[in-house]
N, C-alpha and C positions, 0 to 999 in steps of 0.2 A: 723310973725309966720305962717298966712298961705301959703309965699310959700315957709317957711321949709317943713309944712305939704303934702305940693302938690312934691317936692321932694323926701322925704321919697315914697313916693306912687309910684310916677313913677319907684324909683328903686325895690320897693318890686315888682312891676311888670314885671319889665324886671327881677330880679330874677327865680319868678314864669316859667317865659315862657323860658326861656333857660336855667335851673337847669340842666334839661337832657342831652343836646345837647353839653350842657360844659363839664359836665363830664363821660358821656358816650361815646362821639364820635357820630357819623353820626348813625353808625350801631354796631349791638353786634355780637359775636361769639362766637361757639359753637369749643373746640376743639376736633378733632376726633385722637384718639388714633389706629393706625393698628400696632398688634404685632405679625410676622410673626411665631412667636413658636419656632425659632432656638436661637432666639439673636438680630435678627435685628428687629427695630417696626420705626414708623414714626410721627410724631404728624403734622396735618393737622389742618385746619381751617374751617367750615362752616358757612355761612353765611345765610344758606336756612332756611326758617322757615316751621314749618309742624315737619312730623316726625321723628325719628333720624334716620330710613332709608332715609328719603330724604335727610335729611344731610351728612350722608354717600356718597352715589351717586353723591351728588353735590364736596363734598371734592376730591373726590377719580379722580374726573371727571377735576376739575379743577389742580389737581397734576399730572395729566395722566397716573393714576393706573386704568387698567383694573380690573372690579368686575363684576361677574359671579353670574346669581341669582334664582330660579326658585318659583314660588309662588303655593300656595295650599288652602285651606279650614284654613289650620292652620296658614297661613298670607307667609310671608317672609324668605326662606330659602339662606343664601348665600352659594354658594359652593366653592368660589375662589375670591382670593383678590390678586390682583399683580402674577398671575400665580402660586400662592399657593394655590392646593387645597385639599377640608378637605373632610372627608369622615367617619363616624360610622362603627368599633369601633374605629377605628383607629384618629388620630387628625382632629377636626372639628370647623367651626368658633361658637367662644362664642360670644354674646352679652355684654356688660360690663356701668354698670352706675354707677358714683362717685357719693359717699355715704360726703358729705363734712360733716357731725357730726363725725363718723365714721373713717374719713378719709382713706379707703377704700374702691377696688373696690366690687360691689354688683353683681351676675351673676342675668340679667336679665328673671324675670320669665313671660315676656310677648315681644310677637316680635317685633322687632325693626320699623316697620310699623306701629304699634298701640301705642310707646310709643311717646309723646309729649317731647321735652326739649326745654326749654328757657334759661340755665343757667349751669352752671358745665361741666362735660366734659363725652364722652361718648369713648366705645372703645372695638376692637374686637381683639380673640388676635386665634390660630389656636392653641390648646392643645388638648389634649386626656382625657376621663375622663367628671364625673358629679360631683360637677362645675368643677372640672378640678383647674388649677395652674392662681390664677387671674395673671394679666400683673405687670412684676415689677417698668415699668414704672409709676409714678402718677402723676397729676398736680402740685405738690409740689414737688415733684423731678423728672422730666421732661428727665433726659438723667442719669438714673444711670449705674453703671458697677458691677453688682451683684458677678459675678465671675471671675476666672482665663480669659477664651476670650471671658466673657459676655453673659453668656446667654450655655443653653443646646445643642445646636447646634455650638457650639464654634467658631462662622464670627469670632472675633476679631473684630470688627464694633461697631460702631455709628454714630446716624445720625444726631450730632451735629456738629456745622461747626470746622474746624480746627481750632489754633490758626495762627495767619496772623501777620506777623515780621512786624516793630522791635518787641521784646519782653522784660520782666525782667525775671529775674532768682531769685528765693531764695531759700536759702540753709538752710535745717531746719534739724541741726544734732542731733540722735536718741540718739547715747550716748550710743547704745548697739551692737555692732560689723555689722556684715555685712548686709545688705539689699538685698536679692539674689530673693526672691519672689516678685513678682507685687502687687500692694496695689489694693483696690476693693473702690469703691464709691458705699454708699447706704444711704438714711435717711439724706443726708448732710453730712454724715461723713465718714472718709478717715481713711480706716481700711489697718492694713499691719503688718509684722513678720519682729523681729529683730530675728540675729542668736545668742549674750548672745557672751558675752567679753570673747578672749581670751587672757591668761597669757603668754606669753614668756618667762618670766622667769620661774617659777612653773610650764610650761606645763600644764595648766588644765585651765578650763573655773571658772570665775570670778563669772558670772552670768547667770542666765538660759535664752534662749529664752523665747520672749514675742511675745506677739498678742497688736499693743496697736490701741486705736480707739484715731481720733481727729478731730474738726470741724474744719472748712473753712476759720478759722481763726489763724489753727495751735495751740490751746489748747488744750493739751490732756484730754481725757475725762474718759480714764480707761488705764492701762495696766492689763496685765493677763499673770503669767505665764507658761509654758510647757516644757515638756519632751522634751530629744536629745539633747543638746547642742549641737552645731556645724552648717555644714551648713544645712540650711532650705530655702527650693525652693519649697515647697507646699503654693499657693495661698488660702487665706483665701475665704471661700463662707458666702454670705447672702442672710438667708431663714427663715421664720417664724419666723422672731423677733430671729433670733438667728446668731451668727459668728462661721462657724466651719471651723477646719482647719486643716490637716496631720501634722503631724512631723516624724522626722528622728530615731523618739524609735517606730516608726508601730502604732502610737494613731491616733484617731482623737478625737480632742477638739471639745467642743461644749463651747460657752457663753454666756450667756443674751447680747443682742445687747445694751443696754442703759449703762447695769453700768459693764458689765465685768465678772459677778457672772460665776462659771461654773454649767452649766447646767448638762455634761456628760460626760464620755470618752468611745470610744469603741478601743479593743485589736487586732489587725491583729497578725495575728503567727511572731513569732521572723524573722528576718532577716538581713541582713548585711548592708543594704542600708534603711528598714523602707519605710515610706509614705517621697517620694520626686512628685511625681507627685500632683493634687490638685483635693478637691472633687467636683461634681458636683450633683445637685437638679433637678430633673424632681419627678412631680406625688406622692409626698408624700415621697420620699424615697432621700438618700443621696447615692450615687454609686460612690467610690478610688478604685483605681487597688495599689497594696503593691508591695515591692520586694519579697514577696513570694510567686509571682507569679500568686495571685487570687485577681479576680475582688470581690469586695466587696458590698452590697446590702444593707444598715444600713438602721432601720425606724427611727422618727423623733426623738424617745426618747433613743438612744444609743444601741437599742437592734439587732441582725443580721437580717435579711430577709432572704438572701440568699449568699455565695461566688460560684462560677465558676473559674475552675483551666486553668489555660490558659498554664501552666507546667514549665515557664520561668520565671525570674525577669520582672516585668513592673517597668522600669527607670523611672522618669520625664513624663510618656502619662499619659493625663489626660482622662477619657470618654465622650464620647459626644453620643446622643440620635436624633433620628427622630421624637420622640414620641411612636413609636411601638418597635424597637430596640436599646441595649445599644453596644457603638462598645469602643474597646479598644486594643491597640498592646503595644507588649512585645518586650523584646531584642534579639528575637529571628530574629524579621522581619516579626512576622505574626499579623493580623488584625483582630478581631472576631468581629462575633455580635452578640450577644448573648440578648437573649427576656427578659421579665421584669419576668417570673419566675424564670429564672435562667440556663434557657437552652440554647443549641448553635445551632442558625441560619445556620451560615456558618463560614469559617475560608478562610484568601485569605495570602500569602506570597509577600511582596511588597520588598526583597533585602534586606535590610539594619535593621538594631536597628532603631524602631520607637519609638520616645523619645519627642514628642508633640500628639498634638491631632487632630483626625479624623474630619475634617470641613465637615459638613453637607451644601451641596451645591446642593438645587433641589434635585434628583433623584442619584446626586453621593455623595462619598464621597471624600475628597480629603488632601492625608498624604503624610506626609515628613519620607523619612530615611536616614540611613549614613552607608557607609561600614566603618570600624575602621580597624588600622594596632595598634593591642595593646589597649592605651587609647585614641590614636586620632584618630578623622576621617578625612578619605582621600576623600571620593567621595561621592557622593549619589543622589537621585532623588526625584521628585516629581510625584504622581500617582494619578489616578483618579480610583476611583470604582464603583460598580453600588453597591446601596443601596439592592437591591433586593436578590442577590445571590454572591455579591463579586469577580464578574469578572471583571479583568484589563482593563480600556475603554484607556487607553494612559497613557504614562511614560514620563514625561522630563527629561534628564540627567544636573545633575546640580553639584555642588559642595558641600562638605559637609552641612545636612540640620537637622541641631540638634532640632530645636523650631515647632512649629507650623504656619502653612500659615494659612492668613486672606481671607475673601471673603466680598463683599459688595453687591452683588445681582446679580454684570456684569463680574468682573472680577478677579483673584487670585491672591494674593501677599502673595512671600515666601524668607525668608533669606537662602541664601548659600553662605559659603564661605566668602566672602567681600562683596556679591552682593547683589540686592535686585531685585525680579523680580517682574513683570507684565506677567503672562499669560492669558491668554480668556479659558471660559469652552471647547473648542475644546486641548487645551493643547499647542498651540502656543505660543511664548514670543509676547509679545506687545512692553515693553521695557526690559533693563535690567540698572542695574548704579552700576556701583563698588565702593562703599563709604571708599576704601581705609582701612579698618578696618575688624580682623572677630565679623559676625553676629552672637551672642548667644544668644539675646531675642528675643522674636517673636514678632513682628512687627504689627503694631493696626491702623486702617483706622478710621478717622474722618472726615464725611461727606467725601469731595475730597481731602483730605489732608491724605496720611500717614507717619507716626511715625516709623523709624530705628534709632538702637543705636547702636554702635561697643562696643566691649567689649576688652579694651586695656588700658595700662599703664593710657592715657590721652584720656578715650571715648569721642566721640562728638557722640549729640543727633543730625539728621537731620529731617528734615519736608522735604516732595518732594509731589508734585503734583501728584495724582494719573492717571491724563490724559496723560503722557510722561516721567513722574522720574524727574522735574526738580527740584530742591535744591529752596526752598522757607527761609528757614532760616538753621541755622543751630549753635552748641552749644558745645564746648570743656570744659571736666569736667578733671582739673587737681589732679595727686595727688594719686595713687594708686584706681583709680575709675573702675576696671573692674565691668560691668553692665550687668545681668542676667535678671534683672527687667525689663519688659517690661514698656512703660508711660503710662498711664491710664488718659484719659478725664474725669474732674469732674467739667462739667459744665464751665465755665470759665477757669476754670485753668489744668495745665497737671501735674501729679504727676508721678517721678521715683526715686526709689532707687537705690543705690549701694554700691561699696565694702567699700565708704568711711566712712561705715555707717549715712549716711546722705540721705534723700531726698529733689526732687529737683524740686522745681514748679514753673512750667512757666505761667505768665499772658500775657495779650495786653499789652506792652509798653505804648502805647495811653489812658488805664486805668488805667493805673499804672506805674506812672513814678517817679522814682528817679535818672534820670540822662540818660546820651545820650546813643544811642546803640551804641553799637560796629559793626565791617565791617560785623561781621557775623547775625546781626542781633539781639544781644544779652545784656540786659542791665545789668552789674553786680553788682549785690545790691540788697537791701532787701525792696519789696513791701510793704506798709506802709496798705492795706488794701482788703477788697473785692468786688465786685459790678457786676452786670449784666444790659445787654440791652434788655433782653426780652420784645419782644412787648405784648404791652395792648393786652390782650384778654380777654373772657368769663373766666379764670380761677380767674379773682378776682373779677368777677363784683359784689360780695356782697358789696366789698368795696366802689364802685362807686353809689351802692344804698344806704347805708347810707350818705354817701354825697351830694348825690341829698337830699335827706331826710334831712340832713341838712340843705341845701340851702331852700329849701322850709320851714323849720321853720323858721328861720332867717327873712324870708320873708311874714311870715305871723304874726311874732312879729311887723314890720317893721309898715305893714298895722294896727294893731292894738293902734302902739303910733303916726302913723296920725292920725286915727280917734278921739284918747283921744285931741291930740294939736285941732283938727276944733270944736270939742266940745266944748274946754276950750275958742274960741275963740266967 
C-alpha cells in the first residue's frame, strides 16, 4: 500500500510541475493584427512581453514591416506601418484590444506603450474617424472576405495562403438559377445571391432572387428573398451585423446577418439596368453607384445621405474609398472622386466603359476599361491615377478588361481578353499567361497564390503562382458553367459560383480526401468534412488555462488520496 502511495505522489508531482509546459508550450503569444484600411491587414505573432507597443515593434520587426513612430508627453504615436501613413483628419493608426466577452474589437483609450497584454490579441488598423470602423478581421474569424474585393479599398487580396493541389471539388447546387455574384465570407458563414429560376417554357421567372447564408458545413442557415428577377451581379456586403445587397429593380436590401429578417430597402430612381454593380462600407455609410447614373450615399438605417450625378449609367463599378475620398466610373469612361459630403473632387477620362472598381494602390488609383463595337468589347487598358487630382500616371494597352484588377501591396493583377497579367506599380508587365479562355471575373490573390477563371461553355478555375504565372493546379467545370463569380477564400476552403447554379468548393486534398486527384490536380467528389491547421497561439490560451487548471486539480486530488492511503497505513 505504501508504494501505491509513494506512486500516486510522484505522479501528482510530475503533474504539478509540468502542467504548464504540456500544455502551454515553451512560450505564449500575443497576436497582432495590422489592418491597412484598404482590404489588406496581416496577422502576426509576438512573443515580447512588456507592452503591446513593444510587441507591436517586435512583430512588425520580425515580419520585416517598417513602423514609423514619434513619442510625446502623451506616450506613443505611430504614424506609419508598412509605408502606410496616417495623418488627422484624414485616416490615422487606431489602437485595437479584443474584448473576448464581447467578442469585439474595443478602440483603445490609453497608448499602446502603457497598455500591458499577456493574453488575446491586439491590432491597429489605418481608418478615419473617432473610433472610426473597428478591423473586420477578428481572432475567431481570422481571414474574412467582407465584400465584393474585400475591404473599401478593393486589393482583391488576402493574406491567407493559397490552396496547394492536389485538391477536392464539391459541388453544392443552389436549386435557384444562375450564380453570377461572388459570395462574401464573414462570421463563418458563406453569404451569396441566386438569380431565381427561369421558365422556358412560360417565359417568366419561377422564382424570385435570393440572398441565402450558410455555414462551413454547407447548411443553409436562412434564405431571403428580393426584387429583379433575372440576372444579379451585385455582391452581397457585411457590415454591422447586417447583409446588404443591390439588385437589378435599383434596391438595396438590407438583412439581419443571423436569421435573414429584413432590416430595410432603400429606392434608387428607375432604370433599365438597376443596381448590378455591389455596395461598399467605409465610416458609417453604405456608398452603390445605380444605372441612373448616381453615386449613392445610404446611412446605416436605409435612409439617403446624399447622391452625386456622375450623368451616365454606372454598369457593374463598384466604389472604392481612401478614407478621405469616394471614387466611382461610369460607362462613359470617366473616373470621379468625389468627398464624403457629396461633392466632386475631380473627374479623370480613362478610354473605355469602366465596369469594375477603382483599386486603391498607395497614392494611385488603378482601373480597368474596355472600348465596345456594339455589346462586345474589343480592346482596352489598364491605368494608374494619382489619388490627389486624377491625373494619368501610365496606361497599359491590354485587351478587353471588363472586371476589376487586384493588388497585394507589390504588384497588379488584371484579367484581359484570355490573359491574366502581372504588372509592377511602374505599369510594366512582369508576366503575362493566356489561360486559353475569356476572363470575366476578376481575379483574387491569396497570399502568393492567385485565382483566374474563364467564363466559357466548360470554365476551368486556374491557381498560378503570383511570382511568374505558373499553373499550380487547375479545374474544368463542365456543363453550361459560364462564371462571373469571382472564388472567394473562406479560410480553408474556395468558394465560386456559376451559371450552373451551383457552387463550387475547393479544399486540401490532403485534408480531405475521397479519392485520387486527377492530372489537373483536381479530386472529383464530395468532401466528407471540415478542419484547419491553424497554429496554437495566444488566441485560445483561455483554453490551455483551464486545462492547466485541470491538470493541477487532478493532481492535487491525487496528493490528497496518498496522504489518506499513509494515514490508513
Amino acid at each position: 500500500m505504501r508504494k501505491i502511495a509513494v506512486i500516486i505522489l510522484a505522479l501528482a508531482f510530475l503533474a504539478v510541475l509540468f502542467a504548464p509546459h504540456a500544455v502551454m508550450g515553451e512560450e505564449t503569444s500575443v497576436p497582432v493584427l495590422i489592418d491597412y484600411g484598404d482590404g489588406r491587414s496581416v496577422w502576426l505573432e509576438s512573443n515580447e512581453t512588456g507592452s503591446a507597443f513593444n510587441m507591436t515593434l517586435a512583430a512588425c520587426e520580425s515580419a520585416g514591416i517598417d513602423i514609423n513612430y514619434s513619442t510625446s508627453s502623451y506616450g506613443v504615436m505611430v504614424n506609419s506601418i508598412g509605408g502606410r501613413e496616417g495623418a488627422w483628419p484624414g485616416p490615422w493608426w487606431h489602437f485595437w484590444l479584443w474584448n473576448s466577452s464581447s467578442f469585439s474589437w474595443e478602440l483603445s483609450t490609453s497608448g499602446a506603450d502603457s497598455v500591458a497584454v499577456d493574453k488575446g490579441a491586439i491590432a491597429w488598423s489605418l481608418v478615419a474617424g473617432y473610433p472610426g470602423d473597428s478591423p473586420a478581421a477578428t481572432p475567431e474569424n481570422m481571414h474574412p472576405w467582407v465584400s465584393y474585393r474585400n475591404g473599401p479599398g478593393a486589393p482583391g487580396y488576402s493574406s491567407i495562403a493559397g490552396i496547394a493541389g492536389p485538391v477536392n471539388r464539391t459541388e453544392i447546387p443552389m436549386n435557384n438559377g444562375f450564380i453570377d455574384s461572388s459570395v462574401i465570407y464573414a462570421d463563418g458563414k458563406i453569404i451569396g445571391v441566386t438569380s431565381g429560376l427561369y421558365n422556358w417554357t412560360s417565359y417568366s421567372y419561377d422564382s424570385s432572387p435570393q440572398v441565402f447564408c450558410m455555414d462551413r458545413d454547407y447548411n443553409i442557415l436562412w434564405k431571403s428573398d428580393i426584387g429583379g428577377a433575372g440576372w444579379q451581379t451585385s455582391t452581397s456586403l457585411y457590415a454591422d451585423g447586417m447583409v446588404i445587397v443591390g439588385s437589378t429593380d435599383g434596391k438595396l436590401y438590407s438583412f439581419d446577418a443571423e436569421d435573414g429578417s429584413e432590416e430595410w430597402t432603400f429606392g434608387t430612381s428607375p432604370s433599365f439596368t438597376g443596381i448590378t454593380g455591389s455596395p461598399m462600407y467605409y465610416g458609417g455609410s453604405v456608398y452603390v453607384g445605380s444605372g441612373d447614373g448616381y453615386l449613392y450615399s445610404v446611412a446605416m438605417n436605409g435612409t439617403m445621405n446624399w447622391r452625386f450625378n456622375t450623368t451616365v449609367s454606372i454598369y457593374a463599378a463598384t466604389p472604392t474609398t481612401d478614407g478621405q475620398n469616394i471614387f466611382i466610373g461610369n460607362d462613359a469612361g470617366v473616373l470621379y472622386a468625389v468627398n464624403t459630403s457629396g461633392g466632386e473632387v475631380w473627374n479623370a477620362s480613362v478610354g473605355g466603359k469602366i465596369r469594375g472598381s477603382a483599386v486603391v494602390a498607395g497614392d494611385m488609383l488603378i482601373v480597368t476599361s474596355s472600348v465596345y463595337s456594339g455589346y462586345a468589347a474589343v480592346s482596352g487598358n489598364i491605368a494608374a491615377l494619382s489619388k490627389t487630382d486624377g491625373s494619368i500616371l501610365w496606361t497599359a494597352e491590354t485587351g478587353p478588361a471588363t472586371s476589376s484588377p487586384a493588388h497585394d501591396g507589390n504588384n497588379i493583377y488584371a484579367a484581359a481578353g484570355n490573359s491574366l497579367l502581372c504588372l509592377n506599380k511602374d505599369g510594366n508587365r512582369v508576366w503575362e499567361k493566356d489561360l486559353g479562355g475569356p476572363l470575366k471575373a476578376s481575379p483574387i490573390v491569396a497570399g502568393d497564390t492567385i485565382y483566374a477563371v474563364t467564363s466559357e461553355d466548360n470554365s476551368t478555375l486556374y491557381a498560378l503562382d503570383t511570382a511568374d504565372g505558373a499553373i499550380r493546379w487547375n479545374d474544368a467545370i463542365t456543363g453550361g458553367s459560364y462564371v462571373l463569380s469571382s472564388p472567394v477564400p473562406a479560410e480553408d476552403q474556395l468558394v465560386m459560383g456559376a451559371d450552373t447554379g451551383s457552387l463550387y468548393i475547393y479544399t486540401h486534398a490532403v485534408a480531405f480526401s475521397d479519392g485520387g486527384a486527377n492530372d489537373s490536380g483536381v479530386s472529383d467528389g464530395n468532401s466528407t468534412g471540415n478542419g484547419t491547421d491553424e497554429p496554437l497561439t495566444g488566441l485560445n490560451m483561455d483554453v490551455y488555462i483551464y486545462m492547466a487548471v485541470g491538470i493541477v486539480v487532478i493532481a492535487v486530488v491525487g496528493i490528497l488520496l496518498a496522504v489518506i492511503v499513509l494515514k490508513r497505513r
